[in-house]
C-alpha positions as CSV (number, residue, x, y, z in Angstrom):
1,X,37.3,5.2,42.2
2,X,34.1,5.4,41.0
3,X,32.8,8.1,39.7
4,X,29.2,9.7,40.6
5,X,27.1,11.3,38.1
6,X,24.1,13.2,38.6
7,X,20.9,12.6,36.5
8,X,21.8,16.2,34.4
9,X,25.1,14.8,33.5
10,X,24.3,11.4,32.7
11,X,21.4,12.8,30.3
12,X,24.7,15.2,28.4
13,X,26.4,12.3,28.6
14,X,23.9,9.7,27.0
15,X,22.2,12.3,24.7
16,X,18.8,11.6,26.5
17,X,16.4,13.5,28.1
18,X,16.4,14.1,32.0
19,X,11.9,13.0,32.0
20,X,13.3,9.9,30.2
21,X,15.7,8.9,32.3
22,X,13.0,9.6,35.6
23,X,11.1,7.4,33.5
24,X,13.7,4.3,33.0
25,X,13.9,4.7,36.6
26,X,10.3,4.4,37.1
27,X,10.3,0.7,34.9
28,X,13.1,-0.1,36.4
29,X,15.2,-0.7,33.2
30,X,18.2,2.1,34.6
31,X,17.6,3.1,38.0
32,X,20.3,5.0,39.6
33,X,23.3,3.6,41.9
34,X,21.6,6.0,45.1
35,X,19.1,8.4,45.8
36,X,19.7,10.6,48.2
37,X,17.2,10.6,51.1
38,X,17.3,14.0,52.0
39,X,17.2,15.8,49.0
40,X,16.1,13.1,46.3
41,X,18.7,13.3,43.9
42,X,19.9,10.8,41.7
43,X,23.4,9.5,41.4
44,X,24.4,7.0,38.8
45,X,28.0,5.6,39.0
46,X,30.1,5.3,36.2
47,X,29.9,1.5,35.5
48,X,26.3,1.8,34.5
49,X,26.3,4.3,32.2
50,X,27.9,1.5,29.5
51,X,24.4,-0.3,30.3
52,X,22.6,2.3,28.6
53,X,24.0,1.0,25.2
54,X,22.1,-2.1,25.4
55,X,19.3,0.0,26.5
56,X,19.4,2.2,23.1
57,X,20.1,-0.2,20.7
58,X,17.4,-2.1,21.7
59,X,15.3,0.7,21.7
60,X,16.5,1.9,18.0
61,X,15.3,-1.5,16.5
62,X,11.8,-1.4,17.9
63,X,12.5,-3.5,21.3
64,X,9.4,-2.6,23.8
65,X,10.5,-1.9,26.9
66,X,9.3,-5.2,28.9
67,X,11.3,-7.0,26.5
68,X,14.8,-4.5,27.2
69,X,13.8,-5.3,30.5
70,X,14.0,-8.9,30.5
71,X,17.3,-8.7,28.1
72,X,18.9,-7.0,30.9
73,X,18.5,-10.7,32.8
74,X,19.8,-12.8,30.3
75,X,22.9,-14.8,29.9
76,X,25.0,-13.9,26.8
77,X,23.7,-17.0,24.8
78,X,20.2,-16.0,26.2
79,X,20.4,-12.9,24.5
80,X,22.2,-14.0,21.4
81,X,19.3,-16.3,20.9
82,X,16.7,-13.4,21.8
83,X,18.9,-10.8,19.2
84,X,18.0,-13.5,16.4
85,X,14.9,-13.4,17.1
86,X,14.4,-9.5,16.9
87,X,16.2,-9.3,13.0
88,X,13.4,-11.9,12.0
89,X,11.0,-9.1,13.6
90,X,13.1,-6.0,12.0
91,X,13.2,-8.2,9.0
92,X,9.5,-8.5,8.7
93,X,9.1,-5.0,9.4
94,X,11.7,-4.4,6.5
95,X,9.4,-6.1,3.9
96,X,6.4,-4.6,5.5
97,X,8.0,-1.2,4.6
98,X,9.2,-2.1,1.0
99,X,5.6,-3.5,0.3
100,X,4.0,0.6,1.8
101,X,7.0,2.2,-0.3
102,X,5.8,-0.3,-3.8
103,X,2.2,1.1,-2.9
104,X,3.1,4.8,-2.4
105,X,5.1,4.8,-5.9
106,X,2.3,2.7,-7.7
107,X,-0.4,4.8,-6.2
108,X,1.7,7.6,-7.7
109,X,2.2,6.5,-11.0
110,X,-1.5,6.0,-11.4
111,X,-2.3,9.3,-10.3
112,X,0.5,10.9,-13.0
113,X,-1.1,8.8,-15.4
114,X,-4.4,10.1,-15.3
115,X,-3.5,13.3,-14.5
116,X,-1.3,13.1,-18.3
117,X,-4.7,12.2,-20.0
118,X,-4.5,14.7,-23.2
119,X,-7.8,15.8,-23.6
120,X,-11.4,13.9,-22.5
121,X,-13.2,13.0,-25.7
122,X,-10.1,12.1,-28.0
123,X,-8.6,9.3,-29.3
124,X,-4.9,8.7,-27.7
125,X,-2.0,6.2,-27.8
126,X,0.1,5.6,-24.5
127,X,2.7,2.6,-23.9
128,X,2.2,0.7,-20.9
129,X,3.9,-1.5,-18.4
130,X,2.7,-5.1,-17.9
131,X,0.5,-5.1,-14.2
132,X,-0.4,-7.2,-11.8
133,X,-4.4,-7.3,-11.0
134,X,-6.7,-9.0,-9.4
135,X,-9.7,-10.5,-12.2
136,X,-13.1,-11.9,-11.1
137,X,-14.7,-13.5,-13.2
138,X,-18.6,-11.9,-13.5
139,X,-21.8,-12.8,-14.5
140,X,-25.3,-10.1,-15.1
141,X,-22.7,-7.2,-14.3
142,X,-23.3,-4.5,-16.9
143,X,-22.5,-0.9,-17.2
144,X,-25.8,0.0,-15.8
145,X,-25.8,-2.3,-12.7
146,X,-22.3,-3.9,-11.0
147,X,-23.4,-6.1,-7.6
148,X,-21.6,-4.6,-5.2
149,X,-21.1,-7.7,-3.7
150,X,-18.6,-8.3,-6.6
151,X,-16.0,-5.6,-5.2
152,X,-16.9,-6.5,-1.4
153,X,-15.6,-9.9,-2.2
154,X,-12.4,-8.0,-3.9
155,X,-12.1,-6.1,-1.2
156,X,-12.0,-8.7,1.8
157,X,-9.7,-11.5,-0.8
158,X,-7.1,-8.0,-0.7
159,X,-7.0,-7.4,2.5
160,X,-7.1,-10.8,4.1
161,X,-3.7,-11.2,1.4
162,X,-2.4,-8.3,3.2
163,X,-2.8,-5.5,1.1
164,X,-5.0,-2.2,0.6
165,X,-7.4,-2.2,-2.5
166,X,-6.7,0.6,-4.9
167,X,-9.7,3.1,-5.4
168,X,-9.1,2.5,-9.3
169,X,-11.2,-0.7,-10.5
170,X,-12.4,-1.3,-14.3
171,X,-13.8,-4.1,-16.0
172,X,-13.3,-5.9,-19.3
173,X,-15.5,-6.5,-21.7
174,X,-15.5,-7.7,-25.8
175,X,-14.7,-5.3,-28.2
176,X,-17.7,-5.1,-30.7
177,X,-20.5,-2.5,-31.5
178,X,-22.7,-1.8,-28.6
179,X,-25.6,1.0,-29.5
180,X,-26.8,1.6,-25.4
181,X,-25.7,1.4,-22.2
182,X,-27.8,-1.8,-21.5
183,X,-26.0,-3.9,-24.1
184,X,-22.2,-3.4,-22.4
185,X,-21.8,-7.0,-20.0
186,X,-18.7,-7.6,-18.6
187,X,-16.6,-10.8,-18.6
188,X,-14.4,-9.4,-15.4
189,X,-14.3,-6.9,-13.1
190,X,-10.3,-6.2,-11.7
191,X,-8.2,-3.9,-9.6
192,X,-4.6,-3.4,-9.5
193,X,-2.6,-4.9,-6.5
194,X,-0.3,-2.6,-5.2
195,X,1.7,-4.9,-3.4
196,X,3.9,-8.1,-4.4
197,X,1.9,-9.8,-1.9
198,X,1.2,-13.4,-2.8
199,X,-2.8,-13.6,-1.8
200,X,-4.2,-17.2,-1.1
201,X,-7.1,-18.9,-1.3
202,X,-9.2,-17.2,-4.3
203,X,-12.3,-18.3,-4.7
204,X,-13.0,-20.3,-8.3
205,X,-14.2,-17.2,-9.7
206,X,-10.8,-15.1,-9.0
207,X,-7.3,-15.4,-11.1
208,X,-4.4,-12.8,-10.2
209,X,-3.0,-11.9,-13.8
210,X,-0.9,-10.1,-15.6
211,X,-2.3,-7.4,-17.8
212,X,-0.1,-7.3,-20.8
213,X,2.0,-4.6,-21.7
214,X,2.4,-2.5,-25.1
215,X,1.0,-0.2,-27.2
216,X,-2.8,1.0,-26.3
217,X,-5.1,3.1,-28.0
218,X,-7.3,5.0,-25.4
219,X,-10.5,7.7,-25.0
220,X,-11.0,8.8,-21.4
221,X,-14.1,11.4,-20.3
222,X,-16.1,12.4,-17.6
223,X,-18.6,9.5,-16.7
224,X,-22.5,9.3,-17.5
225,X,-24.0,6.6,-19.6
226,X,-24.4,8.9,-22.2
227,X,-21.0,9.6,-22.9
228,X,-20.0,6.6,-22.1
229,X,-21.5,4.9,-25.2
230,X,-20.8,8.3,-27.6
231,X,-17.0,8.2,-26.4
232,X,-17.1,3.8,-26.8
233,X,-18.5,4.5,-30.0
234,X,-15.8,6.8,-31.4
235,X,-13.2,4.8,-29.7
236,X,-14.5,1.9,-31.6
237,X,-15.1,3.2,-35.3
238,X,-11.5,4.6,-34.8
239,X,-10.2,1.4,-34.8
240,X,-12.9,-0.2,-37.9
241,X,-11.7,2.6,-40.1
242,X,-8.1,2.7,-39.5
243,X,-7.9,-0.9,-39.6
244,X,-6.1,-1.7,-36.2
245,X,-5.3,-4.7,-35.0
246,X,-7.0,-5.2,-31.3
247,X,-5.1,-8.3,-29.3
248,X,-7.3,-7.6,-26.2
249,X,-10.9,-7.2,-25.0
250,X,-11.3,-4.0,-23.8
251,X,-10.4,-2.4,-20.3
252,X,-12.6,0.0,-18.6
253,X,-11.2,2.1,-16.0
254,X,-12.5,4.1,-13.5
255,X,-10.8,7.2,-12.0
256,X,-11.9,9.3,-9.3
257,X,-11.6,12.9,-9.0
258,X,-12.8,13.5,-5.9
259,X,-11.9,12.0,-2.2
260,X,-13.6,14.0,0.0
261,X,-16.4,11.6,1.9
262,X,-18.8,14.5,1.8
263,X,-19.0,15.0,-1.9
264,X,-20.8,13.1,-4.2
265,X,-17.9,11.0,-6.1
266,X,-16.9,12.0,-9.5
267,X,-15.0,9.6,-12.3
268,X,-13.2,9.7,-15.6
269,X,-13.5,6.5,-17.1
270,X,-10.6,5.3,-19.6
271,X,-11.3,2.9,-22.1
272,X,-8.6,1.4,-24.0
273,X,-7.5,-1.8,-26.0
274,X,-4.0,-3.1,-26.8
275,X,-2.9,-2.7,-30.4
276,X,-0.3,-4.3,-32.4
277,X,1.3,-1.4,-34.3
């Protein structure tokens, strides 16, 4: 015989709640064998309650519900067919998720980085990892005045690749002697990309790049332009009189220190240049 369940003991028995059960009911994806008319109970005989597992596996990979419901009327090859299709789409969500969990661990690597800056005004050596980054190429972009149409055009080539921009961007410029802020013009402006992403259609002006890794001899301080050229200045003569061997321009970073939308924003800027030692 049969067996009749109520909607409490099917709930106990497929470890779901009684509201969603009413609900499934409501769709029509697991509506019960009888109610009865008098007092409105639901009964649910003991062949459906194996139905449920299609119902929950479904649901445990991300299935909407419209799409459970139509699985219910398919023929086995019918939903063979349809079960291929939803690993492509758990499959896609799989990369999605590797590509948020690259960015989390990047983001936090930067931050460790800068929060492991020594002391502001000093000469320092770190070893880095080679980085991916987006470059683009720039003309009449100095220290005192950056476009900002430079970084919206960053900022949409980024996103339209399917990633997030990071909120640390620098520039590059040639190593030399600079005596104000005027004189410092940038080459390149870039951003780290966060993501493995492969981001098409770049404009002429835009390469993605490796930045080398190695052996980098750094200054970092609180930004104005004042410092700025005191702490370039030092950074520089350090490597004149110790006779260093630079093998790069030099890379400008900027690093917030604030993130509130409410406060005016705050930066360290590191400066650094790779060394052969």
């Amino acid at each position: 015989m049969n067996k009749k369940f109520t909607i409490g003991e099917v709930s106990k028995i497929v470890n779901m709640p009684i509201r969603t059960l009413h609900y499934y009911d409501e769709i029509g994806i697991f509506k019960p064998a009888e109610v009865d008319k008098i007092t409105n109970y639901r009964y649910y005989n003991e062949s459906q309650i194996a139905n449920m597992d299609l119902i929950k596996s479904l649901k445990y990979i991300g299935t909407s519900l419209a799409n459970i419901k139509k699985a219910q009327q398919m023929t086995p090859n019918e939903l063979l067919h349809f079960l291929s299709e939803q690993e492509e789409l758990v499959q896609v969500k799989m990369k999605r998720m590797r590509d948020i969990q690259d960015m989390l661990i990047k983001t936090k690597k930067q931050l460790q980085e800068q929060i492991s800056i020594p002391k502001f005004h000093e000469i320092y050596f770190t070893t880095e990892d080679p980085q991916r980054v987006l470059s683009l190429k720039v003309e009449n972009a100095t220290l005192i005045d950056v476009p900002s149409t430079y970084f919206s055009e960053m900022t949409y080539t980024i996103e339209k690749g399917g990633s997030v921009l990071s909120n640390r961007y620098g520039a590059i410029f040639p190593l030399k002697k600079y005596e104000s802020g005027e004189q410092f013009v940038y080459t390149h402006l870039y951003t780290a990309l966060l993501t493995e992403h492969r981001i098409g259609q770049l404009s002429d002006q835009m390469t993605i790049k490796k930045m080398e890794g190695g052996n980098y001899i750094c200054i970092a301080f609180p930004f104005t332009i004042e410092t700025y050229v005191e702490n370039y200045q030092k950074l520089y003569d350090f490597i004149i009189n110790h006779q260093l061997h630079a093998v790069s321009d030099v890379y400008e970073l900027f690093l917030p220190t604030k993130f509130s939308p409410i406060e005016e924003p705050d930066y360290v800027v590191e400066l650094k240049v790779r060394i052969n030692s």
